[in-house]
N, C-alpha and C positions, 0 to 999 in steps of 0.2 A: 504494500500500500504506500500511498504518499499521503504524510500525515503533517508535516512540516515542511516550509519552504522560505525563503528571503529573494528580497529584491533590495540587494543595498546601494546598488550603482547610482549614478547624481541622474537629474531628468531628462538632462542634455542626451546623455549616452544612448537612453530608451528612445526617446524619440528619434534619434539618429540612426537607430542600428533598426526601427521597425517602420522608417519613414511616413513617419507622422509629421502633421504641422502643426503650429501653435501650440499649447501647453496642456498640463496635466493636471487637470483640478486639484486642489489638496494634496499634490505630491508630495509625499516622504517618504525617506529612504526607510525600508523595514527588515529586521534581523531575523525576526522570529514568529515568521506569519500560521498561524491556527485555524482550524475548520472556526465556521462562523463569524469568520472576519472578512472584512472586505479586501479583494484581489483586485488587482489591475489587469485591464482584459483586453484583448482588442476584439471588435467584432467587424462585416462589412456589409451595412445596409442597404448594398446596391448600389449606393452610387462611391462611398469612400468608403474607408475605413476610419472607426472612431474609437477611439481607448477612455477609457473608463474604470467604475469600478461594479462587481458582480458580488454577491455575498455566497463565501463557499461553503456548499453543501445544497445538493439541488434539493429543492422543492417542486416537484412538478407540478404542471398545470394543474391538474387532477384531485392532488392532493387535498385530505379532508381537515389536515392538521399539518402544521411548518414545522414542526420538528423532526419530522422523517428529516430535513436536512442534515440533521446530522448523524442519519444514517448512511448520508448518499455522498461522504465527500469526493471517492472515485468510484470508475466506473469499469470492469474489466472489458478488454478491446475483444479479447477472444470470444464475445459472448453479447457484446453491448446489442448488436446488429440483430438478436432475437429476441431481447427484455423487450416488455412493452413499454416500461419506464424510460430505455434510451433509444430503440430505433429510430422513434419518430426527431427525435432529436440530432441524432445520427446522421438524416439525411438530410435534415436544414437549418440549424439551429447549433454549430459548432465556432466554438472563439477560440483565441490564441490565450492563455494562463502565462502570465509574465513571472520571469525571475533570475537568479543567477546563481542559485543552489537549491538545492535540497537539504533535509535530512533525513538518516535514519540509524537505526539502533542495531550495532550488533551486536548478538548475544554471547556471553563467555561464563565462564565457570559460571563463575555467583553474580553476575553483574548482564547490565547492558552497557557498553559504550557506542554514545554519540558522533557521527561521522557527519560532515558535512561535505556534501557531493558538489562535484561541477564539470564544467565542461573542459578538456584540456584546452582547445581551440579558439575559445569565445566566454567572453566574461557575461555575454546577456542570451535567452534562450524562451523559448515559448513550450510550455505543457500544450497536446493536446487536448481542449476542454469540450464539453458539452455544457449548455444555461436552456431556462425557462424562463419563461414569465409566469406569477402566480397570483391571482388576483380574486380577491373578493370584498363584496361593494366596492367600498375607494381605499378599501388595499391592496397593496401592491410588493409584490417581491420579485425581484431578478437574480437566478443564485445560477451559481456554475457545480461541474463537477469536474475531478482532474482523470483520464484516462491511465488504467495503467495493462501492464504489460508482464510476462515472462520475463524473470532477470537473466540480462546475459551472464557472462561469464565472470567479468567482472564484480559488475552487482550482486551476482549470485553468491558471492562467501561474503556478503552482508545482509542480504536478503532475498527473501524467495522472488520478490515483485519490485517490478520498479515504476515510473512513469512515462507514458510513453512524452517522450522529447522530439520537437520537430526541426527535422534541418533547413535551416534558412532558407533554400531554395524550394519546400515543402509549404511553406506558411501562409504561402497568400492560394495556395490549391485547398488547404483544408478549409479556410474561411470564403472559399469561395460563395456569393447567393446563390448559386446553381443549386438546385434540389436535386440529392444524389439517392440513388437506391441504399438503403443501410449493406447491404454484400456489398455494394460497390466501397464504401468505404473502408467497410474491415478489409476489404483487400488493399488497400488506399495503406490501411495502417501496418498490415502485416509484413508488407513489400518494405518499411522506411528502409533505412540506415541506419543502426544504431552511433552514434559518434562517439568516440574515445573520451569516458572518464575517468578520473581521476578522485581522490577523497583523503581527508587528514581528521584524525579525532580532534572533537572539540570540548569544553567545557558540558556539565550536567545540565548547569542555569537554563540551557534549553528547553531539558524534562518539561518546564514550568511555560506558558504560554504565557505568562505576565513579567516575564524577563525580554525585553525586546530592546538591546542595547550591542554596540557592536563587539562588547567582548563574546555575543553567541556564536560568529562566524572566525571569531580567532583560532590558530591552528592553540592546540592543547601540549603545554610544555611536558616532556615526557621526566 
């Protein structure tokens, strides 16, 4: 799963590497992003692409109660394309999940230690996502969910699952408006590239989702 993620890079950099104009509402930089908080997204409504924020953990449309969000932060790729919670989502309703690491926990003897992931190549990077709108009377929610994936080889001697990561040249095909058949996209996702990562253990302060401060993304003095 993907349960923790950061976007620490300044605004400049985001909007530069995912060519955007103009600015990011309330941007700030975050160490130590949690289900139920607001992510930085991009979507493309046809005519441009627009960045924002999504609150993560889907809510579907459907939904009789919002808290399922925070059952639904991801969403497995190998299978999304048959839920009924994500096909339909699958085939029209997919955004880019901004960030420039990950975490996650590997297990050992008596412990778990925290690892914070990234990319070797590129300091910024887009999760595969899926969002909803969820709306009753004049309420309103917009939540995403982050796609994940079989760990390769790598990820796999820290965890079973990882996210699926999309490569630059992949990003503006997943947010495309076009309405895609849900097969067509797991095969969409099946086919990527995985790209070379990399990871260094970090501090616990993580564990805690109310620590969001850049000592979370510091390598960990051995």
């Amino acid at each position: 799963m993907c349960g923790r993620f950061a976007m620490s890079v300044s605004e400049l950099e985001i909007l530069q590497e995912f060519g955007i104009e103009g600015e990011i509402p309330d941007f700030q930089p975050r160490f130590n992003i949690a289900p139920g908080q607001k992510v930085l997204t991009i979507i493309h409504d046809g005519n441009t692409k627009r960045i924002g924020y999504l609150k993560w953990g889907l809510v579907p449309s459907w939904a009789k109660d919002t808290k399922i969000g925070y059952k639904i932060i991801n969403a497995r790729s190998e299978s999304a394309h048959e839920k009924p919670s994500f096909k339909k989502l699958l085939a029209s309703k997919r955004c880019l999940i901004l960030a420039d690491s990950f975490y996650e926990w590997k297990k050992q003897e008596s412990s778990k230690q925290p690892k914070r992931i990234y990319l070797k190549n590129r300091k910024v990077f887009a999760f595969a996502g899926l969002w909803d709108k969820w709306q009753l009377d004049d309420q309103q929610l917009f939540t995403c969910t982050i796609l994940t994936r079989k760990a390769n080889n790598f990820m796999g001697k820290i965890h079973e699952r990882m996210p699926v990561i999309l490569p630059k040249e992949k990003q503006d095909d997943w947010i495309t408006p076009i309405k895609r058949e849900p097969s067509y996209m797991h095969d969409f996702i099946e086919n990527l590239q995985i790209e070379e990562l990399d990871a260094y253990n970090v501090s616990d302060i993580v564990n805690s989702a109310k620590n969001d401060c850049k000592e979370c993304i510091e390598p960990l003095l051995n």
